[in-house]
N, C-alpha and C positions, 0 to 999 in steps of 0.2 A: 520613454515608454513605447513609441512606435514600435524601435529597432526590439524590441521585446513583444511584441504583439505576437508574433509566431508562436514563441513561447509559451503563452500566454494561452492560446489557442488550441495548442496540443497539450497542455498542463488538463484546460476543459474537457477535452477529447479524453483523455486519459482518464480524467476521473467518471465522466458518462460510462467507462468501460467497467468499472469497480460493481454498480449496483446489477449491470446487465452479466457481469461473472456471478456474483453471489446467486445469481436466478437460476444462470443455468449448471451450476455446481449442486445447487439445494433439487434441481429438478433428476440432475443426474444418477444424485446419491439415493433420492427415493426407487431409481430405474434398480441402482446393484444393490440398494441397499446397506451401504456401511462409507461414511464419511473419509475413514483412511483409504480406501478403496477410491474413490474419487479425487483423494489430493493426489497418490499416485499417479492416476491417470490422468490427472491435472498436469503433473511433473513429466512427464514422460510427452505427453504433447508439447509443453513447451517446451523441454529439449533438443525435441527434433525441429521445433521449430526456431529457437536458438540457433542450431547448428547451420539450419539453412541461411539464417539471415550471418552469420560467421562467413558462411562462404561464398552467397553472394557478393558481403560488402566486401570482399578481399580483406578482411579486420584480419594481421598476424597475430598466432597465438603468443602469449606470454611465453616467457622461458620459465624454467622452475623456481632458477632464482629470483625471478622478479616477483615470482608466487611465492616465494619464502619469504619476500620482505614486504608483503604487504600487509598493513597491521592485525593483527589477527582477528578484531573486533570487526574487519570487514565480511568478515567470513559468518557472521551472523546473518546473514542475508536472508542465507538460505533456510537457514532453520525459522526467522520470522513470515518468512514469506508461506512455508510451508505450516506454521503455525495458522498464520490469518487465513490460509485455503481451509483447514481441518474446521477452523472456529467459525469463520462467514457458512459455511455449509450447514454447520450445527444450527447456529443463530438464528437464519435465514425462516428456514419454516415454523420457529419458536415464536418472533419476536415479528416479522416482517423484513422489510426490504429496509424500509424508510427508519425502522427504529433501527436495525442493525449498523445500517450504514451509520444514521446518524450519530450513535454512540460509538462508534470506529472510527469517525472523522473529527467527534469530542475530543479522542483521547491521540488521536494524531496534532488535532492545533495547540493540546494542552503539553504532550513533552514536544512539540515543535520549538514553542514557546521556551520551555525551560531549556533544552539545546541549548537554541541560541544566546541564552541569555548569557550560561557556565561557557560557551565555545565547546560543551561536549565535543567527541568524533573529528577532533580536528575542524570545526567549523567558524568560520568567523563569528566574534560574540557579537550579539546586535541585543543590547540590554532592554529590556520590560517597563516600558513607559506605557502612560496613563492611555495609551491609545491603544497599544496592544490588549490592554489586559482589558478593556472595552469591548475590541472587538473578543476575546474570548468568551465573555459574557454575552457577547449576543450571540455565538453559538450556540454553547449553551441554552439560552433562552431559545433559541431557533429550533436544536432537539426536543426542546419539552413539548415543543409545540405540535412539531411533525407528529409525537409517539402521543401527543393527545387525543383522544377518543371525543 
C-alpha cells in the first residue's frame, strides 16, 4: 500500500480536477455560448498542451506501425473523452456540480466493475464479490444523497 501512496495521491489529485473542469467548461460555454464550441477549445488547449509536455518529456513518437497495431478500441479515447467534455458542459448548469459529477462517477464504478469482472479491453478479470458490489451500493447511496435537496 505505501509503495502505491503516490498513486493514490495523484488518482485524488486527478479526480479534484474533474468537478473543478466541469465548472469552468460550464462557465466558459455560457461566455461563447454553444457547448461544441468549448469542447473544441477544450481540444485544442489540451493539444498544445500535450505537445508541450511530448517534448519536454523527450516521450519518442510512435512509428505508424506501431499505430497500426494498436487495438483499435484504443482509439475510443478520444471520441469518449470529447463526448464527456460536450456532456459535463451540458449537465453542469442543468443538474449542478455535485449531481453531475456524481452520476458520472455512478456510471464510471458501475462499468468499472463490470470491466473487470468480463477482463473487457484487455484488462485483468478481478471477478464481483460481495464486497465490491457493496461498495457500488454505497455509491450509489452516496449520489442520492449529495443530489438530495
Amino acid at each position: 500500500m505505501k509503495s502505491n501512496l503516490i498513486y493514490l495521491v495523484m488518482a485524488l489529485i486527478t479526480g479534484a480536477l474533474i468537478p473543478i473542469q466541469a465548472s469552468t467548461n460550464a462557465a466558459f460555454s455560457k461566455s461563447v455560448g454553444n457547448p461544441y464550441v468549448t469542447g473544441l477549445m477544450v481540444f485544442i488547449v489540451g493539444l498544445a498542451g500535450m505537445l508541450l509536455f511530448t517534448l519536454v518529456s523527450g516521450t519518442s513518437i510512435p512509428t505508424a506501425k506501431q499505430l497500426g497495431e494498436a487495438p483499435l478500441y484504443g482509439y475510443l479515447g478520444g471520441i469518449i473523452v470529447a463526448t464527456y467534455v460536450v456532456m459535463i458542459t451540458i449537465l453542469v448548469p442543468r443538474l449542478g456540480v455535485g449531481t453531475a459529477i456524481g452520476f458520472i462517477v455512478t456510471g464510471q464504478i458501475l462499468f468499472a466493475v463490470i470491466i473487470d469482472h468480463f477482463g473487457l479491453f484487455s484488462v485483468a478479470p478481478r471477478s464481483i464479490d460481495i464486497t465490491r458490489f457493496i461498495g457500488v451500493v454505497m455509491v450509489v447511496g452516496g449520489v442520492y444523497l449529495v443530489m438530495k435537496k
